[in-house]
ROMIDREN-534987 format. One record per atom (N, C-alpha, C): residue in one letter; x, y, z. Coordinates in steps of 0.001 Angstrom, whole numbers, padded with zeros to 6 digits, always signed. Layout:
AXYZ/...
END
This chain:
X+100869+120105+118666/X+101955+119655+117804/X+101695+118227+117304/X+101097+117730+118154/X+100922+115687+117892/X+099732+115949+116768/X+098717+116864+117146/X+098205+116812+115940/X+098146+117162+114968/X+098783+117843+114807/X+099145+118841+113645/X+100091+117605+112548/X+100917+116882+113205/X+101626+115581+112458/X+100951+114704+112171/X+100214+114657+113126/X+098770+113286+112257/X+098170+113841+110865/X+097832+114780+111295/X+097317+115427+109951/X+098103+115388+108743/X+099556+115676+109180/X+100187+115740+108298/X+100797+114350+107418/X+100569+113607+108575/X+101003+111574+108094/X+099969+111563+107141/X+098106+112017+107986/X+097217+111366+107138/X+097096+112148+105453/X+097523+113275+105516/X+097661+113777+103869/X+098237+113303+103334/X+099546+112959+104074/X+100747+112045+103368/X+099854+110653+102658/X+099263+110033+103934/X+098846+108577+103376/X+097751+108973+102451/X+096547+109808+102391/X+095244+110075+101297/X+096496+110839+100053/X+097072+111363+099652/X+098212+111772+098563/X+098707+110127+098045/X+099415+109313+098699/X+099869+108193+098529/X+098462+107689+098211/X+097454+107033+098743/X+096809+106175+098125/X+096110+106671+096845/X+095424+108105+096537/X+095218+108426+095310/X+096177+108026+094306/X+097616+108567+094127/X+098041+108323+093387/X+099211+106731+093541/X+098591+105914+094417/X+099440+104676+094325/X+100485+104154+093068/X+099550+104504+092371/X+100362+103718+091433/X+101758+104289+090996/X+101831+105727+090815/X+102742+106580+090946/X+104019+106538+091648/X+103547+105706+092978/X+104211+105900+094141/X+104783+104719+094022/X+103741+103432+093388/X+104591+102114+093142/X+105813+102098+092036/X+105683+102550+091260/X+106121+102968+090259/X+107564+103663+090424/X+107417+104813+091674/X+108690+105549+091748/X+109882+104511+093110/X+108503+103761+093382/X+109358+102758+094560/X+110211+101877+093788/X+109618+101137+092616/X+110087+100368+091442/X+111495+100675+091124/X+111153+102047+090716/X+112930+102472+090353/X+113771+102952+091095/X+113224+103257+092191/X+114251+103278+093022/X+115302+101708+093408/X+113968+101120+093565/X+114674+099376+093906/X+115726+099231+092898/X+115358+098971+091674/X+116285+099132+091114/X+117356+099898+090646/X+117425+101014+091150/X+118617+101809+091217/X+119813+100907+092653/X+119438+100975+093878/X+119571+100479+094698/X+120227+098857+094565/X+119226+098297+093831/X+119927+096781+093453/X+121054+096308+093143/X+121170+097487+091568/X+122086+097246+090781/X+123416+098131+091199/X+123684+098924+091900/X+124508+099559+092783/X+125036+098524+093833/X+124039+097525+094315/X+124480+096553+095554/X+125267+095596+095048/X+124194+094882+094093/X+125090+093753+093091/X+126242+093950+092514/X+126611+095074+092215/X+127813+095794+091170/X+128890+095827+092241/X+128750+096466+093619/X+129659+096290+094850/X+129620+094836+095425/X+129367+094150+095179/X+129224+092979+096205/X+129995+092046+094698/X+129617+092357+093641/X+130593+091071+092469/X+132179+092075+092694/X+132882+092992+093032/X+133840+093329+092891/X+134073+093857+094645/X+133639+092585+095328/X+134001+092649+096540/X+134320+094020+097142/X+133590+094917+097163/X+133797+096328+097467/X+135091+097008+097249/X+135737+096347+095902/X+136880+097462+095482/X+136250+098725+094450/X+135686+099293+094616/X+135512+100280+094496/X+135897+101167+093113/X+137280+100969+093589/X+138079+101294+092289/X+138198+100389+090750/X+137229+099430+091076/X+137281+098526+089663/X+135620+099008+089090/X+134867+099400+089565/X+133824+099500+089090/X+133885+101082+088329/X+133116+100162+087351/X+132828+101146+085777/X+131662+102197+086522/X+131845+103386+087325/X+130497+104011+087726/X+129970+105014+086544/X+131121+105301+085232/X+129465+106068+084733/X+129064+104762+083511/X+129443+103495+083528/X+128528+102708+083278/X+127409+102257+084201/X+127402+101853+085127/X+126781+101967+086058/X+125635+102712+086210/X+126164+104135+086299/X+124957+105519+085905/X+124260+105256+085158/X+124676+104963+084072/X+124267+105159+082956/X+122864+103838+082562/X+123071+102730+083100/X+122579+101300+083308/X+121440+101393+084235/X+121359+102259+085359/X+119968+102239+085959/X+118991+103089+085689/X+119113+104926+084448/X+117835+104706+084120/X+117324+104009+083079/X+117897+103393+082458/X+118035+102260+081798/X+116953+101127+082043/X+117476+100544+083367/X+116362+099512+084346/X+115403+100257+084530/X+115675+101508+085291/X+114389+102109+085083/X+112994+102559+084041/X+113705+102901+083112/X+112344+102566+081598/X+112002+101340+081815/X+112814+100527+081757/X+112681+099336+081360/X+111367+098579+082080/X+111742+098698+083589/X+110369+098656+084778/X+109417+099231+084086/X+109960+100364+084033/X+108438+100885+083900/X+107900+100764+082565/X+108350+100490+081457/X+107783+100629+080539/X+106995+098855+080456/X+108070+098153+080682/X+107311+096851+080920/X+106004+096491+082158/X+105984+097555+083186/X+105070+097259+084452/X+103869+098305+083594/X+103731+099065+082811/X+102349+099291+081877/X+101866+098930+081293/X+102840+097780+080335/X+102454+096736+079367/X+101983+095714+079770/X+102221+095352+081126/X+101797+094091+081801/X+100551+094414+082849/X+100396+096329+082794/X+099150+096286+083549/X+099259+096604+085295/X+100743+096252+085619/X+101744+096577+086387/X+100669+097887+087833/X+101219+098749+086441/X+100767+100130+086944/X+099360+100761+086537/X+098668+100197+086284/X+097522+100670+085629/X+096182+100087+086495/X+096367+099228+088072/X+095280+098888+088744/X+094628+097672+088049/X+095299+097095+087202/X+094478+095555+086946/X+094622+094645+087694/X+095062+094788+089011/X+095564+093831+090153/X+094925+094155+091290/X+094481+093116+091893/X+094688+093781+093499/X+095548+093645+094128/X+095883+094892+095009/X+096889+095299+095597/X+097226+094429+096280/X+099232+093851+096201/X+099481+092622+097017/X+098834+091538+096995/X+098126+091047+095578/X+097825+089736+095380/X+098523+088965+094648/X+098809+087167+094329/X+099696+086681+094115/X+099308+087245+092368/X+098459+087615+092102/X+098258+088035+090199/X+099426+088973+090557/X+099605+090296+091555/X+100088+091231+090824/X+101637+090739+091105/X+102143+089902+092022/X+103509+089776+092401/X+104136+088810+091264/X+102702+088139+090271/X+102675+087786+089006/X+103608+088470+088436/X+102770+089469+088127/X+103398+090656+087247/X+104482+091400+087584/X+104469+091339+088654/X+105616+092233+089016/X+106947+091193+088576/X+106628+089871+088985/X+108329+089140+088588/X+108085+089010+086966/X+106816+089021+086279/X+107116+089183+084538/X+108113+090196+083922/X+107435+091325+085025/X+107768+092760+084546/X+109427+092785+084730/X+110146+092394+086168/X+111281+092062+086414/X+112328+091170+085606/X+111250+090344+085518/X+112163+089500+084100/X+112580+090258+082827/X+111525+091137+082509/X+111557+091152+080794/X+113011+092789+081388/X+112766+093262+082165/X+113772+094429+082391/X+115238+093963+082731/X+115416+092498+083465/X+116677+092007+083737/X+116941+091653+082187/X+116247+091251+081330/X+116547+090613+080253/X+116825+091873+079348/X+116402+093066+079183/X+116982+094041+078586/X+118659+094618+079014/X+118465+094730+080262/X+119774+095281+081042/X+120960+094055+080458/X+120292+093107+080647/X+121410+091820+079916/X+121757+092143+078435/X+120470+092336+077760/X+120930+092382+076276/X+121517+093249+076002/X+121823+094535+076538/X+122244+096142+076225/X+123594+095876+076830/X+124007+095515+078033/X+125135+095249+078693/X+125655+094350+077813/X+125404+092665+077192/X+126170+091946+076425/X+126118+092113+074951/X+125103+092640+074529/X+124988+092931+072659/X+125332+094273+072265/X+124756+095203+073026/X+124941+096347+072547/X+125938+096782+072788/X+126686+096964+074002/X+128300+097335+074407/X+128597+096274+074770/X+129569+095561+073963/X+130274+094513+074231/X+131728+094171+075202/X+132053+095122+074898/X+133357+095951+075882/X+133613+097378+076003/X+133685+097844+076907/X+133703+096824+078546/X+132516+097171+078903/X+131942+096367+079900/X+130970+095717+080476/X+130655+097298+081144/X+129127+097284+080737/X+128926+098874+081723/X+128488+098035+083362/X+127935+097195+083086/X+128095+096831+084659/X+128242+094740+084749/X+128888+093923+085607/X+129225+092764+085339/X+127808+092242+084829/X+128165+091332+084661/X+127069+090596+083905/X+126370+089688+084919/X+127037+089224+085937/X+126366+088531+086944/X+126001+089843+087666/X+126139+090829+087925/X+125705+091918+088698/X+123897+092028+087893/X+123811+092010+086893/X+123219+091899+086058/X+121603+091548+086586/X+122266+090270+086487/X+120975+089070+086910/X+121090+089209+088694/X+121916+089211+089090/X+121592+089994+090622/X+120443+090867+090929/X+121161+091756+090164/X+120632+093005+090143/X+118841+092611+090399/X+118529+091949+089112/X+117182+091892+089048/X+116626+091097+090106/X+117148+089946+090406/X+116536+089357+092333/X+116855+090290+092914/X+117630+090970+093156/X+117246+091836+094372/X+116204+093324+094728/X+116185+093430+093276/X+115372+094344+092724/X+113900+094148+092580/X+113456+092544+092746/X+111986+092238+092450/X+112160+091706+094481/X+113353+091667+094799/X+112964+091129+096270/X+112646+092653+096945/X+113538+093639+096656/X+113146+094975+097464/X+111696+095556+097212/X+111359+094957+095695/X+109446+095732+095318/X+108824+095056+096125/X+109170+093696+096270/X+108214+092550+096859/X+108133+093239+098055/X+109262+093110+098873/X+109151+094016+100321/X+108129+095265+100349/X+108437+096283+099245/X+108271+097133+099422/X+106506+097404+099808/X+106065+096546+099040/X+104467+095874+098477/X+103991+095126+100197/X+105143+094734+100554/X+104519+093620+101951/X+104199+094785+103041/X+105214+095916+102995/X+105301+096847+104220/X+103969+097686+103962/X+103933+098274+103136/X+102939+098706+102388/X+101382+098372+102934/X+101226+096801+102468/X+100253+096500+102772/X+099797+096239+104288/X+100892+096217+104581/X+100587+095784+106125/X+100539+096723+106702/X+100754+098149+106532/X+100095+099116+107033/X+098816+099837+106920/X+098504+099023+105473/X+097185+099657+105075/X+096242+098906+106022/X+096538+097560+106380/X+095614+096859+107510/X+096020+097154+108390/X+096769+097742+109054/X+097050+098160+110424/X+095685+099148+110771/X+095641+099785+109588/X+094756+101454+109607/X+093644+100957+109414/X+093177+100117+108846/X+091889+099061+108294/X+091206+098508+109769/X+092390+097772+110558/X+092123+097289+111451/X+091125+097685+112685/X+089918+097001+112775/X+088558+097809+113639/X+089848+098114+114869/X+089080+099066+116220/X+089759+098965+117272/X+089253+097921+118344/X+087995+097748+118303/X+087581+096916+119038/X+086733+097337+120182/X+086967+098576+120461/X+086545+098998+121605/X+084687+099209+121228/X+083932+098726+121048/X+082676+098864+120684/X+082175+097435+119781/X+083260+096715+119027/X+082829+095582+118714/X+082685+094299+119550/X+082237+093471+119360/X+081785+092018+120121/X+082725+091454+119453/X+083101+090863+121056/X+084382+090179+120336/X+084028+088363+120738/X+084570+088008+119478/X+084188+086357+118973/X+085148+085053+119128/X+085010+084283+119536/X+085945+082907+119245/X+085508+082616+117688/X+086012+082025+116925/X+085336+081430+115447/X+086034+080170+115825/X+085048+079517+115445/X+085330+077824+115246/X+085222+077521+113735/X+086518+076856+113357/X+086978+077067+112305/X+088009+077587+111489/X+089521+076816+111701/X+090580+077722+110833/X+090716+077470+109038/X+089505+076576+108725/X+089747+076561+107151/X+089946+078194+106525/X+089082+077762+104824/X+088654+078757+104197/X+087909+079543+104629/X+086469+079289+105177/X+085608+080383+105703/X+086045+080765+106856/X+087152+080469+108146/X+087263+080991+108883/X+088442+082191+108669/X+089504+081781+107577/X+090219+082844+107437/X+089375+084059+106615/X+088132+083632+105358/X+087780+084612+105092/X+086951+085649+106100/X+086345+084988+106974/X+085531+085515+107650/X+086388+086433+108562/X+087685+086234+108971/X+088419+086976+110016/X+088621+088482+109140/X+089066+087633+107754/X+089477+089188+107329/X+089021+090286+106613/X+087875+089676+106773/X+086498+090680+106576/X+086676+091808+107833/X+086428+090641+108691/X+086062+091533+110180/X+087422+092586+110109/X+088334+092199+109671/X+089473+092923+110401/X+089788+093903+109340/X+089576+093896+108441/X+089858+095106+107496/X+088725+096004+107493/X+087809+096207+108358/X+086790+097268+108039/X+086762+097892+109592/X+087415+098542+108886/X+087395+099728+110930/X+086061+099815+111671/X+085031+099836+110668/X+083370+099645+111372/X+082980+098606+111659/X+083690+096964+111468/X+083221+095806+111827/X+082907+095530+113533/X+081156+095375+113383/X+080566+095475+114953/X+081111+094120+115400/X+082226+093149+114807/X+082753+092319+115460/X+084239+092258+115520/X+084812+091454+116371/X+086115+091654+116698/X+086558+089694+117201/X+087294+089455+116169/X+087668+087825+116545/X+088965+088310+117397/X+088784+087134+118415/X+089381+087226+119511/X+090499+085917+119655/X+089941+084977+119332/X+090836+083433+118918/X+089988+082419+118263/X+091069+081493+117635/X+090157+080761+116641/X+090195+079276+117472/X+089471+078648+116813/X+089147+077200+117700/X+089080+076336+116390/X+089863+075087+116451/X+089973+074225+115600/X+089899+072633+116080/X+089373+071951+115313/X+089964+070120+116168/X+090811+069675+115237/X+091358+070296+114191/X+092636+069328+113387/X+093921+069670+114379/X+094249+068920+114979/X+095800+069018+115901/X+096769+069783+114919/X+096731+069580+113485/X+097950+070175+112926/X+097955+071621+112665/X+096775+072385+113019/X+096733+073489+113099/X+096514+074068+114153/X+097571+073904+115519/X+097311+074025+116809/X+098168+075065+116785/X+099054+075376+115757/X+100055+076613+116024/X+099565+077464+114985/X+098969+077375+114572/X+098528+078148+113321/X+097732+079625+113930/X+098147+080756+112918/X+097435+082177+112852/X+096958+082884+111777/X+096005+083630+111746/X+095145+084266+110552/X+095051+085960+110742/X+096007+086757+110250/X+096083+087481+110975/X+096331+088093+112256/X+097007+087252+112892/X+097387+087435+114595/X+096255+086873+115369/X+095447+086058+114802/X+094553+085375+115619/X+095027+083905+115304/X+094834+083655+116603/X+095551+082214+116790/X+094896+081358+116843/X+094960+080067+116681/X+094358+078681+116843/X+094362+078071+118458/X+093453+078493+119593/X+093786+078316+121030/X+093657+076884+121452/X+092694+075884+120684/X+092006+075193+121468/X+090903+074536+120397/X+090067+073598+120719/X+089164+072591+120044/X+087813+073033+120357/X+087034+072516+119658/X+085628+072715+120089/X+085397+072079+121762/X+086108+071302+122034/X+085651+070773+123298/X+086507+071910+124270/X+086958+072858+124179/X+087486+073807+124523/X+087118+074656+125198/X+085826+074842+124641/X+085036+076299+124704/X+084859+077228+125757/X+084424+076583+126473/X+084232+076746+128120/X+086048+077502+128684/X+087321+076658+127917/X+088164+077309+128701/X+088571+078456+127669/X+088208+078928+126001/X+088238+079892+125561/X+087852+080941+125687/X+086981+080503+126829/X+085867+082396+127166/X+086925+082929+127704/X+088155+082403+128534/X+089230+083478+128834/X+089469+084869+128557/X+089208+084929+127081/X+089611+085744+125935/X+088476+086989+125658/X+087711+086943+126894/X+086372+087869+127435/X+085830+088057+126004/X+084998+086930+125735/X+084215+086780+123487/X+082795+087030+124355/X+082079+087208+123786/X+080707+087976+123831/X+079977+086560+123183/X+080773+085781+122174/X+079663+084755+121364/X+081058+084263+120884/X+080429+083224+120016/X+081391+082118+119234/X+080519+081865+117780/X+081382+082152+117087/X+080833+082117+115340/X+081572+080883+114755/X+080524+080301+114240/X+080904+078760+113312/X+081185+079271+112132/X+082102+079280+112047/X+082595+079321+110308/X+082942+078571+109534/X+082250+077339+109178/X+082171+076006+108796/X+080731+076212+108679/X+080221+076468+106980/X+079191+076937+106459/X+078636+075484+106072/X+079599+074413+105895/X+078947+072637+105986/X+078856+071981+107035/X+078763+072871+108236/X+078758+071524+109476/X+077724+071248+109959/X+077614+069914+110376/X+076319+069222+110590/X+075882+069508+111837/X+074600+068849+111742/X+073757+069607+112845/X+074240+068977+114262/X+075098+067769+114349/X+075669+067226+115606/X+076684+068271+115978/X+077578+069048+115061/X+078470+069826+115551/X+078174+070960+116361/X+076813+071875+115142/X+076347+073183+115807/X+075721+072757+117037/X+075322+071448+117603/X+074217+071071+118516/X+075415+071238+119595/X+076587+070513+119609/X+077773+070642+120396/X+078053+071906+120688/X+077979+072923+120003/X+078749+074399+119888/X+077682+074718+120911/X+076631+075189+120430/X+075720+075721+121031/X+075673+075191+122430/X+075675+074010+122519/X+075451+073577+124285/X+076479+073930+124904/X+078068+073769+124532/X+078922+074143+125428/X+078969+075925+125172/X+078829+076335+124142/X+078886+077744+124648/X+077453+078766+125287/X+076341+077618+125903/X+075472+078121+126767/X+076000+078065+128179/X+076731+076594+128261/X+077374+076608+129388/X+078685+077624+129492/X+079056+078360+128579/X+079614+079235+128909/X+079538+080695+128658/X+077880+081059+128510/X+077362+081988+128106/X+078063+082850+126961/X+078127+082235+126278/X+078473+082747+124728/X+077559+082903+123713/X+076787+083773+122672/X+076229+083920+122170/X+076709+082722+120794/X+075701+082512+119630/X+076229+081238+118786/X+075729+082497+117638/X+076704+082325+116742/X+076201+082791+115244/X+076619+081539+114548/X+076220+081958+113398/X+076393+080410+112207/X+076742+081243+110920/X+077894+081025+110247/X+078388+081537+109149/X+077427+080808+107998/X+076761+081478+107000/X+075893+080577+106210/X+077238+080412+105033/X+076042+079555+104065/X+076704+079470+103032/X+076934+080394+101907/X+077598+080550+100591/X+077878+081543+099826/X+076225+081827+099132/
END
């Protein structure tokens, strides 16, 4: 029975990612169906009885073209983005704009009275409507790296020294490829202000002068990911992580 549902999740998820965009798309209007239903109850304090509902009706597939016809024009839906990057959340609040700005103009120019839905419901509508895609886009993605995520059980697992740029890129290399023969385990930094800091659920434990008490974290080696550091640093790395039998890699440059 357990497997028979896996199977059935994983068709679910290979169906969903073929046709993503589809799926973003039908998430889109739903949000905004949802929005403008919330906003419309929440400006007439849940009396119920004051709200215009087949204006209302009538107003979200409305938003809905509107999404969508503006999230094709902007490329939205058509894969010119990568998925959950700040370009597409770009687009997505363009796309949100130009559809709050229709729902406005049709609600105040075109029917002037009475209001198919308030007018501050309106512009509600549309924040809450680009906040539910936004969500929708965060959950989304964070499951696609959940599934991305190596298991570990066969990879070497690493301290990286280094929470800049190359150490976050380097983590999330490793961690989005289920075959990555490595596995970061904690990160090691000497700027104090990034002593609480995480990259993916890998944390900032400790300093280079550390090392010795980072093997805790049972790492196989320690990877420099600081593709400019001088040869006094790697000379440091390397000696304390002999004394703590750690293997040394060196992240090169681009």
């Amino acid at each position: 029975m357990r497997r028979v549902r896996r199977r059935a999740r994983a068709k679910i998820i290979r169906w969903g990612t073929a046709h993503r965009y589809l799926v973003h798309a039908t998430i889109d209007v739903i949000a905004w169906g949802m929005a403008l239903a919330f906003a419309t109850v929440i400006r007439w304090n849940f009396a119920f009885d004051r709200i215009d509902w087949r204006g209302l009706l009538a107003m979200i597939p409305l938003a809905a073209l509107g999404q969508v016809v503006a999230g094709l024009g902007l490329g939205l839906y058509l894969g010119r983005w990568r998925f959950g990057s700040f370009e597409e959340v770009a687009g997505l609040a363009k796309a949100t704009g130009v559809t709050t700005a229709i729902v406005l103009a049709v609600d105040i120019l075109v029917i002037p009275t009475p209001r198919m839905v308030p007018v501050s419901a309106a512009v509600a509508g549309g924040i809450v409507a680009f906040a539910l895609m936004g969500g929708a886009r965060y959950v989304w993605r964070l499951a696609l790296e959940q599934r991305r995520r190596p298991s570990g059980a066969d990879a070497a697992r690493l301290l990286v020294y280094g929470a800049g740029e190359g150490g976050a890129q380097v983590i999330q290399a490793m961690l989005r490829d289920p075959r990555s023969p490595y596995m970061p385990v904690a990160l090691l930094d000497d700027d104090p202000r990034k002593s609480k800091l995480e990259i993916m659920g890998i944390p900032v434990v400790a300093g280079r002068a550390q090392v010795k008490a980072a093997s805790r974290f049972d790492a196989d080696g320690i990877l420099i990911a600081i593709p400019s550091a001088g040869a006094d640093i790697v000379g440091e790395l390397t000696d304390a992580a002999a004394d703590a039998d750690l293997a040394v890699k060196v992240l090169p440059p681009v």
